[in-house]
C-alpha distance (Angstrom), angle and dihedral (degrees) to the residues before:
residue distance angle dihedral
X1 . . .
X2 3.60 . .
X3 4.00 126.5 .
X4 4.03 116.9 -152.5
X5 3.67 111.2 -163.6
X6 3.80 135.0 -176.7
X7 4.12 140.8 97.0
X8 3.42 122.0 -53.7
X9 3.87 119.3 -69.8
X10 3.67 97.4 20.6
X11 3.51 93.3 129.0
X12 3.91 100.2 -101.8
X13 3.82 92.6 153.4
X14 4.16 86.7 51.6
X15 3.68 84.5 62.3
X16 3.93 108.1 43.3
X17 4.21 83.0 49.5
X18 4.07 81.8 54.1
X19 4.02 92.4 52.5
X20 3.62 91.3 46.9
X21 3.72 100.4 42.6
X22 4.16 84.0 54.7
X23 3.73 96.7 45.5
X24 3.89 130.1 91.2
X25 3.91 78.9 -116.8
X26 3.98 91.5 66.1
X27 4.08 90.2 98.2
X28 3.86 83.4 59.9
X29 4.07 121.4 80.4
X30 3.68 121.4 -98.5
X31 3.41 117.1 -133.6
X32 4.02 125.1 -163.1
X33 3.74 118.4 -166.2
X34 3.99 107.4 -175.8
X35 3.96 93.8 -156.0
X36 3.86 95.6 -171.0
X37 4.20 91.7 74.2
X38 3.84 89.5 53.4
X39 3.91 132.4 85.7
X40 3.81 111.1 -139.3
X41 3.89 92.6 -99.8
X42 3.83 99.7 48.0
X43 4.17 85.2 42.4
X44 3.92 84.5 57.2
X45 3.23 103.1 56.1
X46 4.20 99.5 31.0
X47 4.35 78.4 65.7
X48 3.77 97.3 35.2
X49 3.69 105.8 26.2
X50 3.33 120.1 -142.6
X51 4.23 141.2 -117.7
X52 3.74 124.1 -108.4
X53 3.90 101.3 -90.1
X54 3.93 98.1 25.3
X55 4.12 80.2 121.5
X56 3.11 153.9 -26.8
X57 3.76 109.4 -40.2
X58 3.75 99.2 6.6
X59 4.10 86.9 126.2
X60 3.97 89.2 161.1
X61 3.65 137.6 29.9
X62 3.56 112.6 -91.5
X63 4.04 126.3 -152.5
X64 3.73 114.6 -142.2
X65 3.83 130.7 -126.9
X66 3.68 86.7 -103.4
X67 2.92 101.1 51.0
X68 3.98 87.3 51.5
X69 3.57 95.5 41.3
X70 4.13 82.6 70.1
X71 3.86 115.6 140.9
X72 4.24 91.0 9.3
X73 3.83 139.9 39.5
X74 3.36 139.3 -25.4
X75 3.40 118.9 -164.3
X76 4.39 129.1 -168.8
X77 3.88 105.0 -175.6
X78 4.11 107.5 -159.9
X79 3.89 93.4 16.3
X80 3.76 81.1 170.7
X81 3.93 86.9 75.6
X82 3.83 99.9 59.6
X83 3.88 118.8 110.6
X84 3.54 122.8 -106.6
X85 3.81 91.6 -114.5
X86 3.95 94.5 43.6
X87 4.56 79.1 55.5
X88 3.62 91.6 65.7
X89 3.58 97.7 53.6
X90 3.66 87.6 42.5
X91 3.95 91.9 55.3
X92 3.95 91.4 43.1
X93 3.96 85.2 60.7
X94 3.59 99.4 44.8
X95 3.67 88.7 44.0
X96 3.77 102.1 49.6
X97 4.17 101.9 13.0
X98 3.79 89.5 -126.5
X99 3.93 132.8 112.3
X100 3.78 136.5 164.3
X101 3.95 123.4 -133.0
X102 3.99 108.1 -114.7
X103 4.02 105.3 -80.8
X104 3.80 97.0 17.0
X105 3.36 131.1 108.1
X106 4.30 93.2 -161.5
X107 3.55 114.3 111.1
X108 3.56 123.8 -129.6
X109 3.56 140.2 -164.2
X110 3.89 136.0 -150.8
X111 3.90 131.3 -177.6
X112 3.99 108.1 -164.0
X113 3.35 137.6 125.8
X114 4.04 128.4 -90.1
X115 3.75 123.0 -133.6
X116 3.58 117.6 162.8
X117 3.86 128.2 -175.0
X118 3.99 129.9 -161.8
X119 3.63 139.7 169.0
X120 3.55 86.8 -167.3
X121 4.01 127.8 95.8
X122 3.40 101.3 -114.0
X123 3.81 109.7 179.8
X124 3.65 83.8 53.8
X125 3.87 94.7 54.3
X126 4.35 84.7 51.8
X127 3.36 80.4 48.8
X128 3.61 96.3 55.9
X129 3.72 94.1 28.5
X130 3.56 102.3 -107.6
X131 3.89 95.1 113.6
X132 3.90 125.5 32.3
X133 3.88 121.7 -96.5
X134 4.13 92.1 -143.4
X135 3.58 83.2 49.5
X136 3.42 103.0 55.9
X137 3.34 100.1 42.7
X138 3.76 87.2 54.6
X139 3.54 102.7 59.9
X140 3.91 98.3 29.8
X141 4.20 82.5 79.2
X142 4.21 83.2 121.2
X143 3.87 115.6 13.8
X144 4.00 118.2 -165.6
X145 3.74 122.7 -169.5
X146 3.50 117.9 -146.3
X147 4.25 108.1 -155.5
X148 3.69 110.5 -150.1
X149 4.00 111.2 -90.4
X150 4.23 88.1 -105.1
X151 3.65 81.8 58.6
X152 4.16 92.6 57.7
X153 3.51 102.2 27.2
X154 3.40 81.6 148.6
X155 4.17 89.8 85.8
X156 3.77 90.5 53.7
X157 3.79 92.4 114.7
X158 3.38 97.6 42.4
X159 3.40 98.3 35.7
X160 4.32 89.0 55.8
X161 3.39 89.3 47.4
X162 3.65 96.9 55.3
X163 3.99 85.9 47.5
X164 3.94 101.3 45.1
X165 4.36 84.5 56.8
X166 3.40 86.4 60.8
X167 3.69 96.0 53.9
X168 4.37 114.8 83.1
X169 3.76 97.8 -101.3
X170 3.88 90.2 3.1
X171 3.87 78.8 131.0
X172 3.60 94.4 81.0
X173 3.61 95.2 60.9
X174 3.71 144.1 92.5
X175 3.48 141.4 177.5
X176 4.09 108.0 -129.5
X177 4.16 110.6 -140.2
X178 4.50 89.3 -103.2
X179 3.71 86.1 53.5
X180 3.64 87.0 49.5
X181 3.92 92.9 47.2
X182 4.08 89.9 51.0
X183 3.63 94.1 45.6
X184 3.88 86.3 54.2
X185 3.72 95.5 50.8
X186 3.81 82.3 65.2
X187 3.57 128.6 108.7
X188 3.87 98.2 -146.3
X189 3.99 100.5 -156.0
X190 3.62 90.8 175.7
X191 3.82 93.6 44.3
X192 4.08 122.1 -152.9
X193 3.45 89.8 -9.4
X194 4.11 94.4 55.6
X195 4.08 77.7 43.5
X196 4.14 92.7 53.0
X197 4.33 83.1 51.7
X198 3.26 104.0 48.3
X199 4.38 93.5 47.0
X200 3.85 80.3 39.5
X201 4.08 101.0 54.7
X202 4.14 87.8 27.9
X203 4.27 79.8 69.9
X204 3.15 96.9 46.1
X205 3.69 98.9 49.0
């Protein structure tokens, strides 16, 4: 398991993309859950899945994300977010590799790999007992930090390259060396993201 941490909008989802697309797992899917827009029940059964009946309006059976993410990566963006309660089921599946769909009693197995992302402090959430230890300590086998982007303006150009080939018709742009010099003289409060509007608005002006 790998943990990505660093403030908001720093890109962390850029980078677990990069560590799949380089691994023998890259034939596999990537899967991103971002676990912050998700109560505990919906979270449960978007990574388990659930069986037609579990509740009300579960017409169909439903595979999870992990199931899905099988053979590649699975990916929780703002880990830090996820209830205590939601943890435990988490740590039962990295533990053991099995799960059961919401309202089943089948057991199911998944082989991917973990990356996790935060902009949270978590050793200081275990440490105030917002986050379990076991947890922790199980996913924090290969910790990255992410430095805000006005701490590496040094990626700039690649960085708005990357993001302009994402844009429809990005391909037709470049960023000239000046532009390059004034977007460095930039704070960036809002970090890759702030980056992604300004080359965003720049083509549409």
């Amino acid at each position: 398991t790998i943990l990505i941490e660093g403030e908001s909008g720093t890109g962390k989802e850029l980078i677990a993309q990069a560590v799949h697309q380089s691994s023998p797992r890259s034939r596999g899917p990537f899967v991103a859950v971002h676990c912050a827009a998700l109560s505990e029940n919906l979270l449960e059964s978007e990574l388990f899945g659930h069986v037609k009946g579990a509740f009300t309006g579960a017409q169909n059976n439903k595979k999870g994300l992990v199931e899905l993410a099988h053979g590649g990566t699975l990916f929780l963006d703002e880990l830090g977010d996820i209830p205590l309660g939601m943890q435990v089921k988490l740590l039962r599946l990295l533990e053991t590799g099995t799960f059961r769909p919401v309202g089943s009693g089948e057991v199911k197995t998944s082989n991917f790999r973990l990356i996790c992302a935060t902009h949270k402090n978590l050793l200081a959430m275990v440490n105030e007992g917002g986050f379990r230890n076991d947890l922790f300590y199980r996913i924090n086998v290969f910790p990255i930090a992410i430095p805000s982007l006005a701490d590496r303006l040094d990626d700039l150009p690649a960085l708005s390259k990357a993001i302009l080939s994402r844009f429809a018709g990005g391909d037709k742009y470049h960023l000239t060396s000046s532009a390059i010099r004034t977007l460095a003289a930039y704070r960036f409060r809002g970090n890759i993201r702030e980056l992604r509007n300004l080359l965003y608005r720049a083509i549409v002006l």
